[in-house]
C-alpha positions in Angstrom: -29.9 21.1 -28.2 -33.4 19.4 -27.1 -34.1 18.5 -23.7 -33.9 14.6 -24.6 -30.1 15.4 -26.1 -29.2 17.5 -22.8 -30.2 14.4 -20.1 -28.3 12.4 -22.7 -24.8 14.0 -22.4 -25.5 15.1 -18.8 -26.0 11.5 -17.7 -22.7 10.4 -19.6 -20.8 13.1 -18.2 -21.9 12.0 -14.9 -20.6 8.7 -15.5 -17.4 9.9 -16.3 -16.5 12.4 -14.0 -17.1 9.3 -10.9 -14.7 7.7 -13.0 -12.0 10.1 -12.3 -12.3 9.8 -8.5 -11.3 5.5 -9.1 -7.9 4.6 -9.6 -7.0 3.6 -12.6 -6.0 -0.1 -12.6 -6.5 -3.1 -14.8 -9.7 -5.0 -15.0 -10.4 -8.6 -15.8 -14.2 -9.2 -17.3 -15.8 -12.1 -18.9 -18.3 -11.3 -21.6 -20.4 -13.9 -23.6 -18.5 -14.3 -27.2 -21.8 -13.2 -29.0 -21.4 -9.5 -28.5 -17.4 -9.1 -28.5 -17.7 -6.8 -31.4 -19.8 -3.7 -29.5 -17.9 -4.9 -26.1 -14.6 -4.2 -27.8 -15.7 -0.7 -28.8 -17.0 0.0 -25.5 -14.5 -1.2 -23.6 -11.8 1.4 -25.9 -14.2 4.3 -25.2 -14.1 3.3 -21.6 -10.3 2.9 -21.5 -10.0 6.5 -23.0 -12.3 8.3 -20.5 -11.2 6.4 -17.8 -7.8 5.1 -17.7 -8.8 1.8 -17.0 -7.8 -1.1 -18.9 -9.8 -3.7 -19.9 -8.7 -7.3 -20.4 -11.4 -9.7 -21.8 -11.7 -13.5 -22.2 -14.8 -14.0 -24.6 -16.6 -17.1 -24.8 -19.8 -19.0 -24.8 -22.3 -19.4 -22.0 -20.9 -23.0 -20.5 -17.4 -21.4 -21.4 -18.2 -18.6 -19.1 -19.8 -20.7 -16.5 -16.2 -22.7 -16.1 -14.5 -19.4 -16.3 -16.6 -18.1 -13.3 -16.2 -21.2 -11.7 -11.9 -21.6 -12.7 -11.1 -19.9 -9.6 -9.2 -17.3 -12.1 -9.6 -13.9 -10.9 -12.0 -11.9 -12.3 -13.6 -8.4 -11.7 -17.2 -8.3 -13.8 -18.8 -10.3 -16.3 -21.2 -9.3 -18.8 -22.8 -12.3 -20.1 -25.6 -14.0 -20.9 -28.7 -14.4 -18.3 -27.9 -18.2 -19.0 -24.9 -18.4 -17.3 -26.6 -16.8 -13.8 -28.9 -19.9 -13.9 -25.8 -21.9 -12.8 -25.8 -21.8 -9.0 -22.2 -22.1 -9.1 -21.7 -19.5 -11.3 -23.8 -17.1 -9.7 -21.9 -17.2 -6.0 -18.9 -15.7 -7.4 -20.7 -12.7 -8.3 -21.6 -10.1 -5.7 -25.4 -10.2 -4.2 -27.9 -7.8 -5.4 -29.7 -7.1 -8.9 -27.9 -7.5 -12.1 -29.0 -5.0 -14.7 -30.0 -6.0 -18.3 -27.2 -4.8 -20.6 -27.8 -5.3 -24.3 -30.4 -8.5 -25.6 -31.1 -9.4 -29.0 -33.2 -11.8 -31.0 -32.2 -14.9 -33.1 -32.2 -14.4 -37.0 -31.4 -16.4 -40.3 -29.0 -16.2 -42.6 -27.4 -17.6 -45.9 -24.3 -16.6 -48.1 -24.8 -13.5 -49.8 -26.2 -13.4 -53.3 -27.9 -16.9 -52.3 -32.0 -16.6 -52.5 -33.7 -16.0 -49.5 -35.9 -19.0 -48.5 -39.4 -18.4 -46.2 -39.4 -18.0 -42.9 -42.6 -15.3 -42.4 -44.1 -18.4 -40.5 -43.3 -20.6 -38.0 -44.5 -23.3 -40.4 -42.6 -21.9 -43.2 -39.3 -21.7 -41.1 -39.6 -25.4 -39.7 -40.1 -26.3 -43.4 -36.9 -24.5 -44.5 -35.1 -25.4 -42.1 -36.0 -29.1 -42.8 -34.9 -28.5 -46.4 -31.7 -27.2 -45.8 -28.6 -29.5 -45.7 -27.2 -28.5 -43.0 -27.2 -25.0 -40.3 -24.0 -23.4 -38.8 -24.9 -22.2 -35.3 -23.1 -22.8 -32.1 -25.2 -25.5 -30.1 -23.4 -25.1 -26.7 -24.5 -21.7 -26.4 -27.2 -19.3 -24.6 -28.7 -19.0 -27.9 -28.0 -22.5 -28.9 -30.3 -23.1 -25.8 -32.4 -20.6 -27.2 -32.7 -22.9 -30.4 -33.3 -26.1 -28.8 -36.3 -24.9 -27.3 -37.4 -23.5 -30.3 -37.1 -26.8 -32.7 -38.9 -28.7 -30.0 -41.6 -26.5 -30.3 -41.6 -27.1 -34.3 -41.2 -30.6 -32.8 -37.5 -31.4 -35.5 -35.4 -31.0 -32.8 -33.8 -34.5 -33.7 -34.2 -33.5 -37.2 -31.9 -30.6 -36.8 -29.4 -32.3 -34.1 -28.5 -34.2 -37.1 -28.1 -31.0 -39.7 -26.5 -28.9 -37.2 -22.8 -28.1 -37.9 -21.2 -26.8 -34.7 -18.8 -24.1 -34.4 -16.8 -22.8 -31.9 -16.8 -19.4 -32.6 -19.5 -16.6 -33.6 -17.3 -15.8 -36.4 -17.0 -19.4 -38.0 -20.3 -19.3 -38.1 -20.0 -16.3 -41.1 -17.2 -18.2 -42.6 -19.2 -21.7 -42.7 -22.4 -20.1 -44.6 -19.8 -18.0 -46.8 -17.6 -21.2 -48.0 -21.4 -22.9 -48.7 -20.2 -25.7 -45.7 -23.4 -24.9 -44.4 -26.7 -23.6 -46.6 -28.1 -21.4 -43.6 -26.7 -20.0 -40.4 -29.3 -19.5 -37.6 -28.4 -17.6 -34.6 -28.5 -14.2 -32.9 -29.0 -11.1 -35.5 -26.0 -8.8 -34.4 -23.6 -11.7 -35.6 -24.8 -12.0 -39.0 -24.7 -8.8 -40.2 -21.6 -9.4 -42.3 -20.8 -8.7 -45.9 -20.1 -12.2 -46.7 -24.2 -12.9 -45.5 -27.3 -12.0 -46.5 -30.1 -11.9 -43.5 -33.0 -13.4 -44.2 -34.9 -12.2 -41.6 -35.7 -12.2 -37.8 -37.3 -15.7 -36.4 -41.1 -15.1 -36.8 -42.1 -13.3 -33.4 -44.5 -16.3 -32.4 -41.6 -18.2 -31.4 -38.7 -15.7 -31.2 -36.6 -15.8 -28.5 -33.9 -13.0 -26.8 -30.3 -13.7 -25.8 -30.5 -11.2 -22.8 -26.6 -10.3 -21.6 -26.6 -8.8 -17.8 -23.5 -7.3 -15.7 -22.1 -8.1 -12.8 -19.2 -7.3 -10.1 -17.2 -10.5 -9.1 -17.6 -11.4 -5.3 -13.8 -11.6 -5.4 -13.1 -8.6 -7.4 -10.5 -6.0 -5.7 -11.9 -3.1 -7.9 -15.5 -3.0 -7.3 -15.5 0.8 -7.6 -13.8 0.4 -11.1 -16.0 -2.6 -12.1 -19.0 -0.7 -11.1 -18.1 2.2 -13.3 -17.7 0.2 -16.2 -21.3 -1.5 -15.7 -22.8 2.4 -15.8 -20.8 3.4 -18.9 -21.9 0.5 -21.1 -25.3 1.1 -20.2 -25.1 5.2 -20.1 -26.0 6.9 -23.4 -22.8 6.2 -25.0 -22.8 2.6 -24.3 -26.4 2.2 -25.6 -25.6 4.1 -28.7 -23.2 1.2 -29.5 -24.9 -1.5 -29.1 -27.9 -0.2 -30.9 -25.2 0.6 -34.2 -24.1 -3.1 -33.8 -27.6 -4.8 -34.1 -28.8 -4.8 -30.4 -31.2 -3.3 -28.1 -29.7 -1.9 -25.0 -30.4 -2.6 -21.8 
């Protein structure tokens, strides 16, 4: 075993065994909607190790901004750096750095089988994206934010208000490009890697954006220690090792 592979399982086993000196309990996290599929795997490898379990609500960044704000306990949230731009939000975390968990660029997509339309430029994407009848993405969203920076800088951002066909989930937004209710689904590259989709590519880097998702203990929380120990698994070895399988780049 190289020296690289050692550190590796060294530092998870570290993570671990401070596990086993927390009691386990039940912990409440928010995480942004966009990466509940590596967040579900983690969260069962954590359980296992740990003890812990984990109960997630999923949602978008406003979402998780009124769940912050609900006054619904909560012990952690991993979500995107959006939502800590919401003053509110932010006081009922804990003071102190939040580290960089996972972040991921924005990609295009159409059903699969479909051809693949240009988007090598930023002049070739505005111009297929002005072609297409209409996009699934999900507007009210960090990368929906993302987006709307992004299609003012193509300067179609009215253009593409009008094309746009909401959804409320990450997953509808698979389903709308596979039942050809929308010709291209535009939004972070983790969430369309699916069967039913064929990416087209990555936005071209001149204008490519990153959904960055940070963690957090809740200011309220009653099991810090636990909290905290989650945070260092998902961004231990193990942790990163999922995310990077699932279309992301840790930390």
């Amino acid at each position: 075993m190289g020296k690289a592979s050692i550190s590796s399982v060294l530092g998870v086993s570290l993570v671990l065994s401070g596990m086993t000196t927390v009691q386990a309990g039940e912990l409440q996290v928010i995480a942004g909607g966009g990466i509940a599929v590596p967040f579900k795997e983690i969260a069962s490898q954590f359980e296992a190790s740990s003890g812990h379990r984990i109960h997630v609500r999923f949602g978008t960044a406003p979402e998780l901004i009124k769940m912050a704000t609900s006054g619904v306990p909560f012990d952690l949230g991993v979500v995107p750096r959006d939502v800590m731009q919401d003053a509110a939000a932010r006081a009922q975390f804990a003071s102190g750095p939040m580290p960089d968990v996972a972040r991921v660029g924005i990609a295009v997509a159409v059903r699969a089988g479909a051809p693949k339309p240009d988007i090598s430029t930023p002049e070739a994407l505005k111009q297929t994206l002005l072609k297409a009848r209409s996009i699934a993405s999900i507007p009210a969203s960090a990368t929906g934010a993302q987006l709307s920076q992004i299609y003012e800088q193509l300067g179609i951002a009215e253009a593409m208000r009008a094309k746009t066909k909401a959804q409320p989930t990450p997953g509808r937004i698979i389903e709308a490009v596979a039942s050809g209710e929308a010709d291209l689904a535009v939004f972070t590259a983790n969430v369309l890697t699916d069967s039913r989709a064929d990416i087209v590519g990555a936005l071209p880097r001149e204008i490519q954006r990153e959904v960055v998702y940070v963690a957090g203990v809740a200011a309220s929380s009653t099991d810090a220690a636990a909290a905290q120990a989650f945070i260092a698994y998902s961004r231990s070895g193990a942790g990163a090792a999922v995310f990077k399988a699932k279309g992301l780049t840790p930390g």
